[in-house]
C-alpha positions as CSV (number, residue, x, y, z in Angstrom):
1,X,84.1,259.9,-84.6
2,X,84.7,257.3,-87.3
3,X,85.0,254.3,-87.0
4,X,86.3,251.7,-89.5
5,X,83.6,250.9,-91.6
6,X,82.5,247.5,-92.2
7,X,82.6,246.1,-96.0
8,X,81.2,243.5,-98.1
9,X,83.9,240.8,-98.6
10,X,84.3,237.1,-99.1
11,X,85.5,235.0,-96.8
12,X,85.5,231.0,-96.4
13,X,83.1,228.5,-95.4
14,X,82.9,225.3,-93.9
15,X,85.3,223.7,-96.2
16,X,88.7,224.9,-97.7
17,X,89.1,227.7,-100.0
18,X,91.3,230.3,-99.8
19,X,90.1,233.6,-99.0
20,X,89.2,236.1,-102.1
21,X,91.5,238.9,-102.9
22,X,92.3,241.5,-105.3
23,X,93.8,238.7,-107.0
24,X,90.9,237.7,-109.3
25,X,93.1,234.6,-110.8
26,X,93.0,232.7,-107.8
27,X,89.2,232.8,-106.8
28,X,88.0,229.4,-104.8
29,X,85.1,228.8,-103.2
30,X,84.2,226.5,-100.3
31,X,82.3,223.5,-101.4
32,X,81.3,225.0,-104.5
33,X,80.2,228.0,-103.0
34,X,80.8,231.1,-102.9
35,X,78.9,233.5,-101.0
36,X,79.6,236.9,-99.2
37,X,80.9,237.9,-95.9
38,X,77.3,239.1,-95.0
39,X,75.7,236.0,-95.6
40,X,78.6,233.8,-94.2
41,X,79.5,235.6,-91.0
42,X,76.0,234.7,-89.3
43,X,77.0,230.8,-89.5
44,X,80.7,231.5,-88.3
45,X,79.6,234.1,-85.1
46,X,77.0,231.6,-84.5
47,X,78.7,228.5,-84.2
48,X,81.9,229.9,-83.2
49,X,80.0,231.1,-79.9
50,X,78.2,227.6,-79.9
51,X,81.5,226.1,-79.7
52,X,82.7,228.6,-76.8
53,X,79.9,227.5,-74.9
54,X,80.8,223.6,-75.1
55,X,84.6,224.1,-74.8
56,X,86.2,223.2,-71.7
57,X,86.9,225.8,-69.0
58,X,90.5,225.8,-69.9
59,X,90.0,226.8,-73.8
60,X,88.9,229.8,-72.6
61,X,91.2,230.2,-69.9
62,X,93.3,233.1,-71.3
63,X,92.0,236.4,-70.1
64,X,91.0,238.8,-73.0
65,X,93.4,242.2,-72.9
66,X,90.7,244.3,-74.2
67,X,87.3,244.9,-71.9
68,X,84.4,244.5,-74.2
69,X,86.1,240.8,-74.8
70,X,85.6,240.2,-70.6
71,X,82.7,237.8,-69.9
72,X,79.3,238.8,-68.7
73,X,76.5,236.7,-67.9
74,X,73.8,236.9,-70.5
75,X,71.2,239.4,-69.0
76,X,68.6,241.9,-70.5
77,X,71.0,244.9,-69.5
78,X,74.0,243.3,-71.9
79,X,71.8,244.8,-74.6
80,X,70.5,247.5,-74.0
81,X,71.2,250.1,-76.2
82,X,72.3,253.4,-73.9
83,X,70.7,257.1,-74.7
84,X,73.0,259.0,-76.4
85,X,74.7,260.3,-79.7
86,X,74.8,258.2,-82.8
87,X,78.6,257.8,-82.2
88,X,77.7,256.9,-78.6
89,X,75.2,254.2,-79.8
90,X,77.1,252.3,-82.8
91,X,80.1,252.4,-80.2
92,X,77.7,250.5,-77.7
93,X,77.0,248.0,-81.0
94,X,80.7,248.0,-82.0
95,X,81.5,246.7,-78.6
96,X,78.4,244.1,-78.3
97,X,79.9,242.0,-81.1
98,X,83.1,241.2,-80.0
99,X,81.7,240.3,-76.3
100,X,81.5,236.6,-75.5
101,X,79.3,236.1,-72.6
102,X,79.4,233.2,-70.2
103,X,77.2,231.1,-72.3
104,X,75.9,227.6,-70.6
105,X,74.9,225.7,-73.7
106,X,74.6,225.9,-77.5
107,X,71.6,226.7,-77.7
108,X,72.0,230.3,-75.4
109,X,74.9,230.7,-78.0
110,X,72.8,230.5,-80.9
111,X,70.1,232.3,-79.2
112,X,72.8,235.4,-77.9
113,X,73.9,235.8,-81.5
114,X,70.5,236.1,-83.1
115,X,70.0,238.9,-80.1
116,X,73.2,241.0,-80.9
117,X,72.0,241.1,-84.4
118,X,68.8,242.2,-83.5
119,X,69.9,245.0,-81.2
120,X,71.9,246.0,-83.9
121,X,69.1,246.6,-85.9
122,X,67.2,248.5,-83.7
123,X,70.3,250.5,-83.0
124,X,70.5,251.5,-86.2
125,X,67.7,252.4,-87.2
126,X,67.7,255.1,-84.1
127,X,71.1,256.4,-85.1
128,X,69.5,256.2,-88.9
129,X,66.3,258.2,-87.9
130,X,68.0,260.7,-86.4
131,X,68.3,264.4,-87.5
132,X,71.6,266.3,-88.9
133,X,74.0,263.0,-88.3
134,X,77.0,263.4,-90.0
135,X,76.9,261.4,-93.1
136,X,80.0,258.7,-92.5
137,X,78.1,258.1,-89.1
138,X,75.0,257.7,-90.9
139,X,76.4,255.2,-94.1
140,X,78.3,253.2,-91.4
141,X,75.1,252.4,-89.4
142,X,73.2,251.6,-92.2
143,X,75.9,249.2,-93.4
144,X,75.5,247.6,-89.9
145,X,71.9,247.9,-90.0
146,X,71.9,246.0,-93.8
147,X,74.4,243.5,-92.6
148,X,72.6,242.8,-89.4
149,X,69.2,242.2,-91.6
150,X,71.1,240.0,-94.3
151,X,73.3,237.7,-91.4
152,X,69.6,236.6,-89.9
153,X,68.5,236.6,-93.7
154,X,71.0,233.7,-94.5
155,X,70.4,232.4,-91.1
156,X,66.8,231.5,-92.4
157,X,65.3,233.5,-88.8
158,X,61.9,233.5,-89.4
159,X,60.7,236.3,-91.0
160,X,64.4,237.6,-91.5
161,X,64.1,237.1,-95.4
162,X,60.5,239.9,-95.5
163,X,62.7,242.0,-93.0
164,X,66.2,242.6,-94.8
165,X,63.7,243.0,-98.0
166,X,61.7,246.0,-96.3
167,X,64.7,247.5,-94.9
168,X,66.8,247.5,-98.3
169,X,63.6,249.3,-99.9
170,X,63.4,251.9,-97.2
171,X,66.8,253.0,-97.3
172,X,66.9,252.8,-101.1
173,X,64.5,255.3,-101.1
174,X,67.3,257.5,-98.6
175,X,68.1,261.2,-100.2
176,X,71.2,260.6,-99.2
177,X,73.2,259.0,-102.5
178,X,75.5,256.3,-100.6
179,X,73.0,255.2,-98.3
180,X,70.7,254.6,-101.3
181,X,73.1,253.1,-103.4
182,X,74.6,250.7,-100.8
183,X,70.6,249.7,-100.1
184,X,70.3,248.8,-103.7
185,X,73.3,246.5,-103.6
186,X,72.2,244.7,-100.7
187,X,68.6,244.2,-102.5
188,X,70.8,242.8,-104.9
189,X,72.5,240.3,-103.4
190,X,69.3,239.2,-101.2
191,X,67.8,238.3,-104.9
192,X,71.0,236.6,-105.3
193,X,70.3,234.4,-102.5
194,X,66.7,233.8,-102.9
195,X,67.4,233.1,-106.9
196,X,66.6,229.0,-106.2
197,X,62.7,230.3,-105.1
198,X,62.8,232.6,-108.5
199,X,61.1,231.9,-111.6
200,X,63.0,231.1,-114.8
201,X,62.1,234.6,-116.1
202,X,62.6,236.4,-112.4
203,X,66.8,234.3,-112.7
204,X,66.9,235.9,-116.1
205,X,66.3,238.6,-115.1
206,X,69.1,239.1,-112.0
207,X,71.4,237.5,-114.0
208,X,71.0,240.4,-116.7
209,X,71.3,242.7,-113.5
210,X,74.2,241.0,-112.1
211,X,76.2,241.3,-115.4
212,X,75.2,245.0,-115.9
213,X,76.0,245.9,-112.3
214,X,79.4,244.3,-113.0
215,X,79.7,246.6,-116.2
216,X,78.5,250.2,-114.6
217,X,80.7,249.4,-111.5
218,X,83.6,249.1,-113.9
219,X,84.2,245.4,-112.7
220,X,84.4,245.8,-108.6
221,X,85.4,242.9,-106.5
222,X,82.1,243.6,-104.8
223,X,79.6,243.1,-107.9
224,X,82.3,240.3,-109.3
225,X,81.8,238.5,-106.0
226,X,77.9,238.6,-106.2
227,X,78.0,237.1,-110.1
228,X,80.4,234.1,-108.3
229,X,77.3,234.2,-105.7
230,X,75.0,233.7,-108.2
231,X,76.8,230.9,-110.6
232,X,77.0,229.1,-107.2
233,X,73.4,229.3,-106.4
234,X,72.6,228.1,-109.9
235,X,74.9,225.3,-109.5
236,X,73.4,223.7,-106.7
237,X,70.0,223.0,-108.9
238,X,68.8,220.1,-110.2
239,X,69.4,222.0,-113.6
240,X,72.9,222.8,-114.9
241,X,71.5,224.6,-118.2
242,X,71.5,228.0,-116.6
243,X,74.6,228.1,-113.8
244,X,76.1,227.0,-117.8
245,X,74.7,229.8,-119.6
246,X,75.2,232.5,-117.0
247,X,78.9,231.5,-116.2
248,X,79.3,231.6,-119.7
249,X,78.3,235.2,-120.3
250,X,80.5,236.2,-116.9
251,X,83.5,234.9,-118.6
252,X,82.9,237.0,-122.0
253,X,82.0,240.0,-119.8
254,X,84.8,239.1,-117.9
255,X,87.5,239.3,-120.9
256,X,86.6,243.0,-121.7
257,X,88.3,244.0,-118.6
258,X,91.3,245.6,-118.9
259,X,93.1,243.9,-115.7
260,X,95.0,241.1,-116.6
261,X,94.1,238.9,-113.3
262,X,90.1,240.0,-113.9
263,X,90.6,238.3,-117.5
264,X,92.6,235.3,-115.7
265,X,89.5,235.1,-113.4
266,X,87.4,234.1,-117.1
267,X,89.1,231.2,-117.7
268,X,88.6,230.3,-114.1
269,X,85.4,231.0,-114.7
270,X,84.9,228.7,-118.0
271,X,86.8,225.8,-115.7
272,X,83.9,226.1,-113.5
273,X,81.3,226.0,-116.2
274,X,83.4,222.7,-117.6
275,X,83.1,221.1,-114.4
276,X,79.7,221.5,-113.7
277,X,78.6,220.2,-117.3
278,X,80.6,216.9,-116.2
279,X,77.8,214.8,-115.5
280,X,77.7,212.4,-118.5
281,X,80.3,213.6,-119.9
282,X,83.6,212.5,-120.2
283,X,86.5,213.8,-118.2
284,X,90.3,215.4,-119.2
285,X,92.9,214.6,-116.4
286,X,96.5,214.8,-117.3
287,X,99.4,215.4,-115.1
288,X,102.7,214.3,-113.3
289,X,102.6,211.5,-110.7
290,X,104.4,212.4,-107.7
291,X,107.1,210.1,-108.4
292,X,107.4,212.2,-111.6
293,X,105.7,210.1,-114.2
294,X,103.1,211.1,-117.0
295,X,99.6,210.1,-116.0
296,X,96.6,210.3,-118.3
297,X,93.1,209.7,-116.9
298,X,92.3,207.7,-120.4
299,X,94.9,205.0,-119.1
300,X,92.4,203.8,-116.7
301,X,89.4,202.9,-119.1
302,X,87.5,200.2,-118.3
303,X,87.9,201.0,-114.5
304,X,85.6,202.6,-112.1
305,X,87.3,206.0,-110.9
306,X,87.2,208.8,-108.3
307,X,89.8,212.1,-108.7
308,X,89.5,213.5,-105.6
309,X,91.2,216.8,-105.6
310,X,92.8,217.9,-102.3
311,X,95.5,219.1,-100.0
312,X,97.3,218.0,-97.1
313,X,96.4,221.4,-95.3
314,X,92.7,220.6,-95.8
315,X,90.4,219.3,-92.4
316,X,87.5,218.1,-94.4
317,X,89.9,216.9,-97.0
318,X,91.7,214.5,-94.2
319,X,88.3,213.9,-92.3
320,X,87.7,212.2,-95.5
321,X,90.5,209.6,-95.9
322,X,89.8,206.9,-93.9
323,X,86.4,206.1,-95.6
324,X,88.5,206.9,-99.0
325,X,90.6,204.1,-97.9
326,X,87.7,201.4,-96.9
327,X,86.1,202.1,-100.2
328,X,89.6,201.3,-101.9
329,X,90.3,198.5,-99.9
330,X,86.6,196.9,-100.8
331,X,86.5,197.6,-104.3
332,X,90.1,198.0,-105.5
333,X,89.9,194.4,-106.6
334,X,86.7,194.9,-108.9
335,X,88.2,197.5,-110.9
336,X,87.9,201.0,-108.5
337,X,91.1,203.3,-108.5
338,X,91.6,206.7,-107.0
339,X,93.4,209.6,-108.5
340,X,94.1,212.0,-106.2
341,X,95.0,215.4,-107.2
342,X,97.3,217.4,-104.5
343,X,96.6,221.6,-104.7
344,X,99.7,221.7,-102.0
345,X,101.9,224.1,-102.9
346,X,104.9,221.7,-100.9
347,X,105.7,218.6,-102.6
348,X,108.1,217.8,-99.6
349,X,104.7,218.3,-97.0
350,X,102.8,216.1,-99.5
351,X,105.2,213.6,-99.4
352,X,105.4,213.1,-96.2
353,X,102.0,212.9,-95.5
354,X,101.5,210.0,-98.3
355,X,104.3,207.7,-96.4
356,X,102.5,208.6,-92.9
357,X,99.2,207.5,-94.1
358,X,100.3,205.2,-96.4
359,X,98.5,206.0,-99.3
360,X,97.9,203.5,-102.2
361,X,96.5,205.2,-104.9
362,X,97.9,207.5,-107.4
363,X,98.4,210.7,-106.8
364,X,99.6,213.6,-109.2
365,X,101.7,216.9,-108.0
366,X,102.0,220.3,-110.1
367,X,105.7,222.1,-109.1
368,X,105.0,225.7,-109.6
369,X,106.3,228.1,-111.3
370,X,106.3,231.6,-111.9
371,X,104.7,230.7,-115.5
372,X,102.5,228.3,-114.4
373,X,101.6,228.4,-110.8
374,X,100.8,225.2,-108.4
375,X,98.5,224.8,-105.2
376,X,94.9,226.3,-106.5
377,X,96.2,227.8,-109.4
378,X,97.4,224.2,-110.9
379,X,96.6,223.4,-114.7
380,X,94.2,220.5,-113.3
381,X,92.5,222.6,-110.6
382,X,92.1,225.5,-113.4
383,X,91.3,223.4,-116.3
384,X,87.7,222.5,-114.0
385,X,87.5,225.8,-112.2
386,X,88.1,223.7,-108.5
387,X,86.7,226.5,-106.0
388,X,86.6,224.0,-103.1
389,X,87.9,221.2,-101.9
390,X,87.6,218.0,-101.5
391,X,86.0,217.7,-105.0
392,X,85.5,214.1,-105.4
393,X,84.4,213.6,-109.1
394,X,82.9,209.6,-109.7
395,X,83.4,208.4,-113.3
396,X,82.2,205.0,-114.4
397,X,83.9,202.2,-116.3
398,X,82.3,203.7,-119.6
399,X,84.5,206.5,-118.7
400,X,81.6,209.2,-117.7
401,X,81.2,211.1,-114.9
402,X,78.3,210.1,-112.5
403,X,78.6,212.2,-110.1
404,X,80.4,215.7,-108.6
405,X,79.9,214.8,-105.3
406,X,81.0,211.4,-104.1
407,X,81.7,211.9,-100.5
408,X,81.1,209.7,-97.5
409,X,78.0,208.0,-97.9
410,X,77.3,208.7,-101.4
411,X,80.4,207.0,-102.4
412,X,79.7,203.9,-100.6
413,X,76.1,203.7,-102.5
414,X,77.2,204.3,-105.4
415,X,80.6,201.9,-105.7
416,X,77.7,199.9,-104.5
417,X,75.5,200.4,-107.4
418,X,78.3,200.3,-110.2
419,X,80.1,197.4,-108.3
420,X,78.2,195.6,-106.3
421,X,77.6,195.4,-102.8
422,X,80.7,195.0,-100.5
423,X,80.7,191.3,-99.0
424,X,81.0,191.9,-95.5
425,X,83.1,190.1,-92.5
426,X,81.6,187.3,-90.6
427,X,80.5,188.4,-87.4
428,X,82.5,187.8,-83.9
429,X,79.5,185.3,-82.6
430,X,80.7,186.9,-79.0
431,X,78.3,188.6,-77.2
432,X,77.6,190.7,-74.6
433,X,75.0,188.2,-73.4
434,X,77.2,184.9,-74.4
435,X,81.1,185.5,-73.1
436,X,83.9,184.3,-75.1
437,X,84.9,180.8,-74.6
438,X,88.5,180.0,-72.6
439,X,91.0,179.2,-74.8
């Protein structure tokens, strides 16, 4: 019996972005970061079964059609893996992951998800040391088995990392050509993720790989995505020279490709490279207003600014307004504007929303078209490769950028630094020890 088999895909992470697709133009990544399925889907089972665990009864209220979804109390016997065929065991591990147990706390959560992904392992690796297994049964449990190995990798299990490395070697070294070659991809992508702990010649060295694995697989989505892995990972260190240098060279490789949306993806790329060489730099922001004016970003020299480029559909994006809004309201009169930059593809939705909240700042609004798309696809988004959102970008009243990342408390310091503290209200002299006075 086969089952479907699973794959290595993207998917999104705790912030917006939309999920990627064979559509290389359109290729955003949460936070900055884009990182694969196997890496991502550890973080998502774990805390989407932490959150089971603290719902109230009546979230979970609806009874689940299917029987491997019914709840169980957590118990020894939940996994035990049954004798059998190889079919008979991935089956048993098939159904493990979609059960959700009665789980009491988070904790138990968190601790039943690391356990399925163990039992997997050892699953596995019996179907996987078995003799004469067919050999889809035996490349679908080693995907499981590499999958399992990398979700408690990213997980940062102790130990996990040494583990996923030892079991990529061993099955690399598989006769069987598939099993070997998926192994090799996953030690690829566990370099990907450990490239921060690398030495400058060791990140040289996997970016050469990366790029040359994206050239002999004839640009796959699968070696593409580990390349967008990697500029990520280079992004978040203190040192922007190399995430630079290496999206640079993905773009040029990038152009050679005869698919028009994989050459689209380039200049995506370059946009990302733009935006994180920012820092002291000056920025390009040009655009329509929503009321349909022309705005240039040059027409607020002098003035301390934050483009903060978002969307109406976005949680974190909205989790962030109200402390958006204090900041404005403190330092609005010592020279701090906002420029927000909507990626919604509905100017009516976003107009709405900016008389609800009753937004003060300027805002600008691309209208697709089929020429020149809106939403993530916008010329602004583009221009700065935006691959998650909100992207709040500081600039100062010399008109460089200070910082990529001026959210919540890292706004407040530093409007602080550039403006000055923010003088605060006098305090109600009530007290819960003194009671108010009768008027």
């Amino acid at each position: 019996m086969l089952r479907s088999r699973i794959r290595w895909s993207m998917t999104q992470n705790s912030t917006h972005q939309p999920s990627m697709s064979t559509n290389f133009g359109t290729w955003p990544v949460v936070a900055g970061k884009f990182v694969f399925a196997v890496a991502l889907m550890a973080g998502s089972q774990f805390s989407a079964m932490a959150q089971e665990a603290g719902a109230p009864p009546a979230a979970a209220a609806k009874p689940a059609p299917q029987d491997p979804l019914k709840q169980e109390e957590v118990s020894d016997a939940l996994y035990a893996i049954p004798k059998g065929s190889a079919d008979d065991i991935l089956e048993f591990l098939e159904d493990l992951q979609q059960k959700r147990p009665r789980l009491k706390s988070r904790q138990q959560a968190i601790e039943h998800a690391i356990r399925v992904q163990k039992t997997i392992i050892e699953g596995t690796g019996q179907v996987l040391a078995m003799p004469k297994v067919e050999l889809d049964t035996a490349v679908e449990a080693a995907e499981m088995h590499l999958q399992a190995h990398t979700l408690l990798a990213s997980a940062q299990i102790d130990g996990a990392q040494e583990a996923a490395l030892a079991a990529a070697t061993k099955l690399k070294a598989d006769t069987r050509k598939e099993i070997s070659e998926l192994a090799n991809q996953q030690l690829l992508m566990l370099r990907v993720l450990s490239a921060p702990t690398l030495t400058a010649q060791e990140r040289a060295t996997l970016s050469a790989d990366i790029l040359k694995a994206i050239e002999t697989t004839k640009y796959s989505e699968e070696s593409i995505g580990m390349g967008m892995q990697l500029a990520m990972v280079l992004e978040s260190m203190p040192e922007t020279g190399p995430a630079v240098d290496f999206l640079g060279d993905l773009a040029n490789l990038l152009d050679k490709a005869d698919k028009k949306e994989i050459k689209q993806a380039a200049e995506q790329v370059r946009g990302m490279a733009r935006r994180i060489n920012l820092p002291g730099n000056t920025m390009v922001l040009k655009g329509t207003t929503v009321d349909g004016k022309p705005f240039d970003l040059a027409s607020l020299k002098g003035k301390v600014v934050l483009v903060d480029f978002w969307a109406t559909w976005c949680g974190p994006c909205i989790a962030e307004m109200p402390n958006l809004k204090k900041a404005y309201e403190a330092y609005h009169d010592k020279g701090f504007e906002v420029v927000g930059v909507s990626l919604d593809d509905s100017k009516e939705d976003l107009m709405g929303f900016l008389k609800e909240k009753n937004v003060p700042w300027i805002t600008l609004f691309h209208e697709g078209t089929e020429e020149a798309p809106g939403g993530w696809s916008s010329p602004q988004a583009a221009y700065y490769g935006i691959s998650g959102i909100p992207t709040c970008i500081l600039i100062n009243a010399e008109g460089k950028v200070i910082s990529l990342e001026a959210r919540g408390e890292n706004l407040t310091n530093e409007l602080a630094k550039l403006l000055g503290p923010v003088k605060e209200e006098p305090k109600d002299e009530t007290t819960d020890d003194a009671p108010a006075k009768k008027k």
